[in-house]
C-alpha positions as CSV (number, residue, x, y, z in Angstrom):
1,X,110.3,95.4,89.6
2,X,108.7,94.9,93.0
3,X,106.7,98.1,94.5
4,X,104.5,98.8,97.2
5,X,100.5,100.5,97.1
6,X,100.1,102.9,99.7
7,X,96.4,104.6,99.6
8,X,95.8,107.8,101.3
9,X,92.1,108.8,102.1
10,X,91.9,111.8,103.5
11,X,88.3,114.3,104.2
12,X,87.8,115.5,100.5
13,X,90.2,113.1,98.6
14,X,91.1,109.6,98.4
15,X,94.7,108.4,96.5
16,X,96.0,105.7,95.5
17,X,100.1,105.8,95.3
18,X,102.1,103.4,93.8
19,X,105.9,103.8,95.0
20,X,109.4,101.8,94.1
21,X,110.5,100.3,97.1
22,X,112.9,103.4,97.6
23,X,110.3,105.5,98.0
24,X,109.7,106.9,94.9
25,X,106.5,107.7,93.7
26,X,105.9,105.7,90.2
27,X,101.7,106.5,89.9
28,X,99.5,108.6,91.7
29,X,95.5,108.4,90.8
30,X,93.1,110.8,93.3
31,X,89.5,111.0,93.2
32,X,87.0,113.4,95.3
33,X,84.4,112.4,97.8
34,X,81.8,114.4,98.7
35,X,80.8,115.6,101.7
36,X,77.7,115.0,103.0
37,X,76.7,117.8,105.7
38,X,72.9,117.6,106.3
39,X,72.9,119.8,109.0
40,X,75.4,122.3,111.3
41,X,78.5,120.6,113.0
42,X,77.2,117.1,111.2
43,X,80.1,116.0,108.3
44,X,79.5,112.7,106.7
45,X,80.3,110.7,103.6
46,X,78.7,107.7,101.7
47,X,80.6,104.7,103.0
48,X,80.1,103.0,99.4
49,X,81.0,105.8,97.5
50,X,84.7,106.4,99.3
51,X,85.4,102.6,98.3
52,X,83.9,103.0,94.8
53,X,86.3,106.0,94.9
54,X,89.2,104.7,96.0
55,X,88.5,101.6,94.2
56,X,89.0,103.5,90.7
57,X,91.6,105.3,92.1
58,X,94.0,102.0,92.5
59,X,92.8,101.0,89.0
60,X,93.9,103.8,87.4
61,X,97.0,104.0,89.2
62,X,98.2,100.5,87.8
63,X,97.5,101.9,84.4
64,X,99.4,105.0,85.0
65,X,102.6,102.8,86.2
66,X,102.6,101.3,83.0
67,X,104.0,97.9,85.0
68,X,101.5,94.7,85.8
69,X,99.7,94.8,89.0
70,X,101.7,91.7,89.8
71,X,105.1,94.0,90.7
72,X,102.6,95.2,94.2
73,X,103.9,93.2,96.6
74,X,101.9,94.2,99.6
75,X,99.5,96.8,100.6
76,X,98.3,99.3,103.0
77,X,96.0,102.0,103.9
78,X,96.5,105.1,106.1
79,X,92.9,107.4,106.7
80,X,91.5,110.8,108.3
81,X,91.7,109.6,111.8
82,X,89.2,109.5,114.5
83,X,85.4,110.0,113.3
84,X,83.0,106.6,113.1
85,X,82.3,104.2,110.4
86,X,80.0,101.4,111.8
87,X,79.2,98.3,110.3
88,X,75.8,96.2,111.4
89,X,76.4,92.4,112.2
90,X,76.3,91.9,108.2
91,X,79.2,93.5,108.0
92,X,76.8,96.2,106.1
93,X,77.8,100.1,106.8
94,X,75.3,101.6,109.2
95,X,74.5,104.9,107.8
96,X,77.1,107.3,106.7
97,X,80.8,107.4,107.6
98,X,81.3,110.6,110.5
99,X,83.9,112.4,109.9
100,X,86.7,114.2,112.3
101,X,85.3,117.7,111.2
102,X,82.2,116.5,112.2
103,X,81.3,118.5,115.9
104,X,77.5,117.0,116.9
105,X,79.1,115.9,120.2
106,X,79.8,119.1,121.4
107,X,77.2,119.0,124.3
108,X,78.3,115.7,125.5
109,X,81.9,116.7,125.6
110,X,81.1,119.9,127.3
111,X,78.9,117.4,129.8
112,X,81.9,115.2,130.5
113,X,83.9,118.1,131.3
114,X,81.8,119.4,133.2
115,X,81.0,116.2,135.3
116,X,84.9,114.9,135.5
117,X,84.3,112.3,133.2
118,X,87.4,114.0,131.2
119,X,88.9,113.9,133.7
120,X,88.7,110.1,134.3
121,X,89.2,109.5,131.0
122,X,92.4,111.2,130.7
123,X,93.8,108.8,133.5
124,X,93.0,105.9,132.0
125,X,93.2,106.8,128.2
126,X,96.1,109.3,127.9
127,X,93.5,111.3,126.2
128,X,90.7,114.3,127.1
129,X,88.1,113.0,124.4
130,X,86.9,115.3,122.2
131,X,83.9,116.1,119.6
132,X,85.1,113.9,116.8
133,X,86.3,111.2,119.4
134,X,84.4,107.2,118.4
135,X,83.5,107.6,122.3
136,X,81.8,110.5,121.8
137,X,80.3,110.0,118.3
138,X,79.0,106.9,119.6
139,X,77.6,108.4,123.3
140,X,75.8,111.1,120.5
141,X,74.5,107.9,118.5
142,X,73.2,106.0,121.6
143,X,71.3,109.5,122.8
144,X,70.1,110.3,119.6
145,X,69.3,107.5,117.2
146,X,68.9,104.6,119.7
147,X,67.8,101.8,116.7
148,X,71.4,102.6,114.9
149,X,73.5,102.1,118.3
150,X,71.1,98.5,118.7
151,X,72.6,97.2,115.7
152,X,75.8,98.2,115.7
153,X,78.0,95.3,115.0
154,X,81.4,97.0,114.3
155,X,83.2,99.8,115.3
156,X,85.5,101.2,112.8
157,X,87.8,104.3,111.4
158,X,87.9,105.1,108.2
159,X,91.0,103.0,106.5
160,X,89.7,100.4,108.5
161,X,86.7,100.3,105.9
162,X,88.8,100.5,103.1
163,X,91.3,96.9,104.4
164,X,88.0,95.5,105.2
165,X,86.9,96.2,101.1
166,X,89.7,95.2,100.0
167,X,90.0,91.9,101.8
168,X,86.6,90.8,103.8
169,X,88.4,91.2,107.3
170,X,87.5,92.9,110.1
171,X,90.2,94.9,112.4
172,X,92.4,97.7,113.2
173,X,95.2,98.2,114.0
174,X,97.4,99.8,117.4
175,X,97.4,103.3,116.3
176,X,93.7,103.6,115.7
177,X,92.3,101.3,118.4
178,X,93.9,103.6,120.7
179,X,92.3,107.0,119.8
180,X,89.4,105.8,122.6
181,X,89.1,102.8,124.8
182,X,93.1,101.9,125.2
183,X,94.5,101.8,128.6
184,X,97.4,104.7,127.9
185,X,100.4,102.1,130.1
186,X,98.5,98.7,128.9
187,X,98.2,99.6,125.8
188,X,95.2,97.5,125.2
189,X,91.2,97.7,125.4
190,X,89.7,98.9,128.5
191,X,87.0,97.4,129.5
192,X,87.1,100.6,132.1
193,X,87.3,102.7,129.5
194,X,83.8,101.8,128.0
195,X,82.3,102.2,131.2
196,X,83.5,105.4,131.7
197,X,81.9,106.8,128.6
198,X,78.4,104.4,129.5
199,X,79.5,102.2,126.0
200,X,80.3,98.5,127.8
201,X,77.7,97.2,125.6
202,X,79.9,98.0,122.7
203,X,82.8,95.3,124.1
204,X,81.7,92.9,120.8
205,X,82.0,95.3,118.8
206,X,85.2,96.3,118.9
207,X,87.3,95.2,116.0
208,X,90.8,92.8,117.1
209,X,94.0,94.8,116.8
210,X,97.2,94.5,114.8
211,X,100.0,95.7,114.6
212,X,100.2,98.7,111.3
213,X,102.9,96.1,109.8
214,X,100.9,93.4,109.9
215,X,99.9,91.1,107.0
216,X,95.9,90.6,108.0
217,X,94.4,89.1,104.6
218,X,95.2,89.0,100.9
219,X,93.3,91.2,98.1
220,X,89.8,89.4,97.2
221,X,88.9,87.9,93.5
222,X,85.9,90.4,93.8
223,X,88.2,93.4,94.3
224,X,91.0,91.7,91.8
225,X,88.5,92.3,89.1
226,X,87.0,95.9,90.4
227,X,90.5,97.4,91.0
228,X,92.8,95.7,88.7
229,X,95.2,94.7,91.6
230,X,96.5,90.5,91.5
231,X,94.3,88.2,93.6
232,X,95.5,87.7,97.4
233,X,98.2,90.5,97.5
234,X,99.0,91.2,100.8
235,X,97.1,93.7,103.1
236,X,98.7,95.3,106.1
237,X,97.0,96.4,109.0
238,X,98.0,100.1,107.6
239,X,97.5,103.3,110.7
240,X,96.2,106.2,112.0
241,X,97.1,109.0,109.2
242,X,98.4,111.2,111.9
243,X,101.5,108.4,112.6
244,X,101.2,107.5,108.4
245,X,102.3,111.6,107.8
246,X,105.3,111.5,110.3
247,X,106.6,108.6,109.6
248,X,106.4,108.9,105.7
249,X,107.5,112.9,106.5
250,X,110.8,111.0,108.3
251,X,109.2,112.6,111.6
252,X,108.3,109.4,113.1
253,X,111.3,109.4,115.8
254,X,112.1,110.7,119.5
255,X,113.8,114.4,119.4
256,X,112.0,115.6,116.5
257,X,108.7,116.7,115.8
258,X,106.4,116.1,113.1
259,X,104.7,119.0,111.8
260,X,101.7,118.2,109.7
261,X,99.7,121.2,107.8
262,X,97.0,119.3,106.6
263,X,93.1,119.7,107.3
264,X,94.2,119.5,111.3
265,X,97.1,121.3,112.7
266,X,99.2,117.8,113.5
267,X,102.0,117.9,115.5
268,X,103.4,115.0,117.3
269,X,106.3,113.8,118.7
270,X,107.6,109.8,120.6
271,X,108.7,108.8,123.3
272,X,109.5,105.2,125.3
273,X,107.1,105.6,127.8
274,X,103.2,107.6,128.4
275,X,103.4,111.3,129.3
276,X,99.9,112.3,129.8
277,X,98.5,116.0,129.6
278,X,95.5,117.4,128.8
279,X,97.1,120.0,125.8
280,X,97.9,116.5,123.8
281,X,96.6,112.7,123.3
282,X,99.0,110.4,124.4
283,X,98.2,107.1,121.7
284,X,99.7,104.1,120.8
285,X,103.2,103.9,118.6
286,X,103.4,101.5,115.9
287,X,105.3,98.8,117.9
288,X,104.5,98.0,121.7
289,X,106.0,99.8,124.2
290,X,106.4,103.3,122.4
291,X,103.7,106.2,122.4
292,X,103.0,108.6,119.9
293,X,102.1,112.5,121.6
294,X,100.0,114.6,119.5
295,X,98.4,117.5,119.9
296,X,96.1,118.7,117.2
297,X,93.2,121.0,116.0
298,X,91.4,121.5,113.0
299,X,92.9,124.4,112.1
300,X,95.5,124.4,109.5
301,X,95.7,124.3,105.7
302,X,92.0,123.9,105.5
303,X,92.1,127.8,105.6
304,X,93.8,128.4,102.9
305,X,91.9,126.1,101.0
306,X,88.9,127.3,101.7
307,X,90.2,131.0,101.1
308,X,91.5,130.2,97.5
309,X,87.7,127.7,97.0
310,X,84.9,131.1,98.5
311,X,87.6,134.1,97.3
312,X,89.6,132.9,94.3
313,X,87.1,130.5,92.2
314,X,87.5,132.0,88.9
315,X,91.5,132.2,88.9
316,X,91.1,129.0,90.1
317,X,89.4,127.4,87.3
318,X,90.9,129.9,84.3
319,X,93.8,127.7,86.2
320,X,92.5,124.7,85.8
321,X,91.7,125.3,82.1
322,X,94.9,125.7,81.5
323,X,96.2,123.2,83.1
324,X,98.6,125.6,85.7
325,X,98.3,125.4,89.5
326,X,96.4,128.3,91.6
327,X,99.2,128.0,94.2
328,X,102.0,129.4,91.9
329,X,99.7,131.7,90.7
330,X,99.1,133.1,94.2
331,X,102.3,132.7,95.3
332,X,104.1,135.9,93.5
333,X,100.7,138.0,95.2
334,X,102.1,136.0,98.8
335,X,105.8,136.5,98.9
336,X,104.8,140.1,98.0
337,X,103.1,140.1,101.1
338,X,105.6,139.1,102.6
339,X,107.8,141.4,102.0
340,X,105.9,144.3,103.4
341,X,104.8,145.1,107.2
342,X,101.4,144.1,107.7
343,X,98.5,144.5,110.6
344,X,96.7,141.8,109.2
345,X,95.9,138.6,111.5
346,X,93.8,135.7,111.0
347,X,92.5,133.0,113.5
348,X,92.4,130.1,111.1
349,X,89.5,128.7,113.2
350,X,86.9,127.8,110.4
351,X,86.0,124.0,111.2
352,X,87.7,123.8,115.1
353,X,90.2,125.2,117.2
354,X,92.8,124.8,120.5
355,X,90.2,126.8,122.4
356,X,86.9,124.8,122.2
357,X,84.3,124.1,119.7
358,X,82.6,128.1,119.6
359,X,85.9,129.5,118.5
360,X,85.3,131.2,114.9
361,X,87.7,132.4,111.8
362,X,88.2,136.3,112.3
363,X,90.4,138.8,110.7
364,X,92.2,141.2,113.0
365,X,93.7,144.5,111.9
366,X,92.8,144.7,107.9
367,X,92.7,148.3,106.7
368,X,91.5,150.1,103.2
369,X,95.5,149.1,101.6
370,X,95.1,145.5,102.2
371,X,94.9,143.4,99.0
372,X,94.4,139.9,98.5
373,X,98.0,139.0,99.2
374,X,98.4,140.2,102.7
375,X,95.1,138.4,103.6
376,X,96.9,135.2,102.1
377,X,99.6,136.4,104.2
378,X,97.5,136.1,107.6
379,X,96.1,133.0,107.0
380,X,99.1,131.3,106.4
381,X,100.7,133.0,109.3
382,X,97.9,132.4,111.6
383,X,98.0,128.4,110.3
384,X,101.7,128.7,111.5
385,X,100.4,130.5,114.7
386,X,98.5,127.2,115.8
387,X,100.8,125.1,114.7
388,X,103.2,126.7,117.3
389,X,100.6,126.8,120.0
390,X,100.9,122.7,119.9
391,X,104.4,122.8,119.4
392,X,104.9,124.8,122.5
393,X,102.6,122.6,124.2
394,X,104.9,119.8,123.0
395,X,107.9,121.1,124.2
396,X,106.7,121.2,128.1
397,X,106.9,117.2,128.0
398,X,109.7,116.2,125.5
399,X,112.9,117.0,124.1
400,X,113.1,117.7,120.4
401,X,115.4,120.7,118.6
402,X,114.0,120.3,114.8
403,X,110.9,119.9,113.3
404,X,109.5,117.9,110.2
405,X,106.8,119.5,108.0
406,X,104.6,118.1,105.3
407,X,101.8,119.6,103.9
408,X,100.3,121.3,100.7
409,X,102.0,124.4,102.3
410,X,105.6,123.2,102.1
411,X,105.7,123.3,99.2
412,X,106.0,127.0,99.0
413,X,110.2,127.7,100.5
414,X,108.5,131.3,102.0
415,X,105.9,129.3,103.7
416,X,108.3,126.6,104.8
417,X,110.9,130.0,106.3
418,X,108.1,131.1,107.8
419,X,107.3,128.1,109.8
420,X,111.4,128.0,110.5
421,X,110.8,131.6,111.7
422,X,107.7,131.0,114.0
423,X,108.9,127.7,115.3
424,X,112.2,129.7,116.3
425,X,113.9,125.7,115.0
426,X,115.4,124.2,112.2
427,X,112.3,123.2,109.3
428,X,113.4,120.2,107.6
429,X,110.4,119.3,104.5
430,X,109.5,115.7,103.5
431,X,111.2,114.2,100.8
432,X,108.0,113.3,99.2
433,X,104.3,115.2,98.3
434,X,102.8,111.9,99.4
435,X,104.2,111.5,103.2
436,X,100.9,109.7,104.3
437,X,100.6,107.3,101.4
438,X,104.6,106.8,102.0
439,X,103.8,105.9,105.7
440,X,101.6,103.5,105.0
441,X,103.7,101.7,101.8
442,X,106.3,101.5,104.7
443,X,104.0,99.3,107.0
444,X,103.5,97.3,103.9
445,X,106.9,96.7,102.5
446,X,108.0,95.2,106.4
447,X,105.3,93.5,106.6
448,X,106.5,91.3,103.6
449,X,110.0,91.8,105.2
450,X,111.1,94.0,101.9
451,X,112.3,96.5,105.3
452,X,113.4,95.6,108.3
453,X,111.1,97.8,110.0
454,X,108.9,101.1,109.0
455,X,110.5,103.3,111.1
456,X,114.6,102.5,110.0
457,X,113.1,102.3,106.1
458,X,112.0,106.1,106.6
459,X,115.1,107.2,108.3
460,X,116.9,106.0,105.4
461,X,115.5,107.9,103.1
462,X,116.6,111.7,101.5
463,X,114.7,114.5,102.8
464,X,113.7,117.4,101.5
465,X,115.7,121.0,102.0
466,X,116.0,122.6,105.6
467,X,115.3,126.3,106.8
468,X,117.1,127.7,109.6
469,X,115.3,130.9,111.5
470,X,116.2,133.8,110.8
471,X,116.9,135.8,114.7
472,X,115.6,138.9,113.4
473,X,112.3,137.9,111.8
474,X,112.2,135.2,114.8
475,X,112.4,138.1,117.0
476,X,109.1,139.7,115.1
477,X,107.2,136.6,114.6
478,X,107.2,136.5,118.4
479,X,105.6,139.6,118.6
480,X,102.7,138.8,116.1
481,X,102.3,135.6,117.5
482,X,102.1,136.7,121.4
483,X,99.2,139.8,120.1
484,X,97.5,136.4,117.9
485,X,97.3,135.2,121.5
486,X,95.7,137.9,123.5
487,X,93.3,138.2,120.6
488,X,92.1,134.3,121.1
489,X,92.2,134.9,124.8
490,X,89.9,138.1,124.6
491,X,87.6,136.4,122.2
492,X,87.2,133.5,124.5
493,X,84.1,134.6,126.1
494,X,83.1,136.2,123.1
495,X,82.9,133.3,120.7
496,X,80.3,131.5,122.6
497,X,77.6,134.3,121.8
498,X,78.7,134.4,118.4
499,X,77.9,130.8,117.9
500,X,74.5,131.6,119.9
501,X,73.4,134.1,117.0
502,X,73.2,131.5,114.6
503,X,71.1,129.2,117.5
504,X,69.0,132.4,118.1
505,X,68.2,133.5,114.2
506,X,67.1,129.3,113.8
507,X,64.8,129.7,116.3
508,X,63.3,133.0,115.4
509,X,63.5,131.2,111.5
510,X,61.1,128.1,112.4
511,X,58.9,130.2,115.0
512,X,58.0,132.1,112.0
């Protein structure tokens, strides 16, 4: 029975998922990777130890499928998106992968602002670039740690590592080349680009581009034997896991928007030619001649994760024990919340934000009767809050009248209403848990003509329920959101001294 591997590497897990070439999921094998943060605002990870990682995550996911690793019939990777992994000219990783939490850059992206430098580069790249952008990741790495930018011999995301373990070549593919140094109506390299950001000595080193459905090599003896996978299956180029989640979530498509609640607030929508605007990046589609809009933060389910990691550890791992799911557990405490006015609001800014790199978390409006629930309640609301502040942003420059949403969160129906409520549109969920790995085993399966195309493969496929707002709770979601609003807006000159605390109590620390 021919099926399709689609691998998934997010910023705290990698996956492997094995699918049936109608989409069905027939194995899926995850493994943790750590995170390496060695100072503020720096995020990193062991280059070797994500492919050992993911490498035991394919090989356990053959075993799970129960079928021979001959029934794969191609391949492909989707990753966390933006962020640097550099090889030398050994093809050798140079130092740690950086990842898109990671914020070092901050004072060079403030600097380019500040010097219209964003502003060029929003002209010719469709994109303001921001703190986890390669350009500036690698401006910081040429200011900062001169000997690593001299021997830099390959510029790299993060699934292009992974294509490049599994098959010795060197690349990337539209999506991903264009998160930098694309000309936004070429759609190619800009030399221009480079220049703007003081990186034309970098030309070399940036890897050839392909399109995401696009055999580039074959699975190597080496990895055969590490992974378990059949010698020279077929590698697509994979993409960007921004595209990979709307396109597996059946987002991927002009008049609907793709609604991501992952680690970043994703939201993104196509269209046939570039619209340009500071409030999203304007990238490459999967096939020439289309562009993907997107405008993002760091900001979403990563909140609730964290809140359920630092507040509920030991439910969590009485859960675990038992082999039951902290979600459900926390669900009856949430849909009680739910159920009941609240005050409680929560900026779900705890690794980035819409409104610059200082903004911080913050509840607003807890009292002495607030339990653990209606907390819950605000941070899932305030995740929906900025999702709907790119949404809005969205709907200034293109048509759409539903919305797509994938996510850990969707998988709760009141979290999923809720979204329908704040959105004030029709919520339609993924048919799948795995809408990134899906995206990716897409661009595989054309690539070895199994589909015609990525895009008409996904729109084929049954999706999950839809939720229609509600006018009434509509009508009272627009008045938490609009005071979630003036809040940021207030705290906007605020934040900045709260970040400069933390700068102040280090230097008062090592003056002692």
């Amino acid at each position: 029975m021919p099926s399709l591997l689609g691998i998934d590497s997010g910023l705290t897990v990698t996956k492997a998922v094995i699918f049936d070439i109608d989409g069905t999921p027939i194995a899926v094998a995850r493994r943790r990777v750590t995170q390496i943060i060695p100072k503020p605002r720096h995020v990193e990870r062991d280059m070797h130890e994500l492919w050992s990682a993911t490498a035991e995550a394919i090989r356990e996911a053959i075993a799970l499928s129960g079928r021979p690793a001959t029934d794969i019939k191609a391949i492909a990777a989707t990753a966390h998106g933006d962020g640097i992994y550099l090889l030398d000219s050994e093809q050798q990783p140079l130092g740690h992968g950086i990842l898109s939490l990671d914020s070092r850059a901050g004072t060079i992206v403030d600097h380019w602002a500040r010097t219209g430098v964003a502003d060029e580069a929003i002209k010719v790249t469709g994109q303001v670039p921001h703190v986890s952008a390669p350009s500036a990741l690698l401006a910081w790495i040429r200011d900062n740690e001169p000997e690593r930018f001299a021997r830099i011999g390959h510029i790299m995301s993060c699934k292009d590592w992974l294509r490049f373990c599994l098959t010795g070549v060197v690349g990337t593919d539209r999506t991903e080349a264009s998160t930098s140094f694309t000309d936004v109506q070429t759609q190619d390299y800009s030399e221009t680009a480079l220049r703007l950001f003081v990186l034309q000595d970098l030309s070399p080193a940036l890897p050839p581009t392909s399109r995401s459905d696009e055999i580039i090599g074959g699975v190597t003896a080496e990895v055969a034997r590490l992974t378990g996978l059949a010698e020279g299956t077929p590698v697509a180029a994979g993409l960007h896991d921004v595209t990979a989640s709307a396109l597996g979530a059946g987002g991927y498509g002009e008049g609907i928007v793709a609604v991501i609640a992952g680690t970043y607030s994703i939201n993104e929508t196509l269209s046939a030619e570039p619209r340009v605007d500071r409030r999203w990046f304007c990238r490459n589609g999967i096939a020439p001649g289309v562009w993907n809009s997107m405008s993002i933060s760091p900001a979403s389910s990563a909140n609730y994760e964290w809140f359920i990691e630092k507040l509920c550890a030991s439910e969590w791992a009485s859960c675990e024990a038992a082999g039951s799911s902290i979600h459900a557990l926390l669900a009856k405490e949430i849909d009680a919340a739910f159920a009941r006015p609240s005050t409680a609001l929560f900026h779900p800014y705890l690794f980035g934000s819409p409104y610059g790199a200082s903004a911080s978390a913050s509840f607003f409006g807890l009292s002495g009767w607030h339990d653990r629930g209606d907390m819950l309640r605000a941070v899932l609301e305030g995740i929906a809050f900025n999702h709907r502040i790119h949404v809005d942003a969205l709907r200034e420059g293109f048509s759409f009248g539903e919305a797509r949403l994938a996510g850990g969160v969707s998988r709760n129906p009141a979290v999923v209403q809720m979204f329908a409520d704040v959105l004030n549109m029709p919520v339609t969920i993924t048919g799948t848990d795995e809408a990134a790995a899906w995206g990716a085993a897409l661009c595989a399966g054309s690539a070895v003509d199994i589909y015609a195309d990525p895009q008409s493969a996904a729109a084929g496929r049954k999706h999950g329920a839809t939720c229609l707002p509600d006018p009434a709770r509509s009508a009272e979601y627009e008045k938490r959101y609009r005071v979630f609003l003036e809040i940021a807006e207030a705290m906007a000159p605020v934040w900045p001294k709260i970040t400069g605390l933390a700068q102040e109590g280090a230097a008062n620390a090592a003056a002692i």
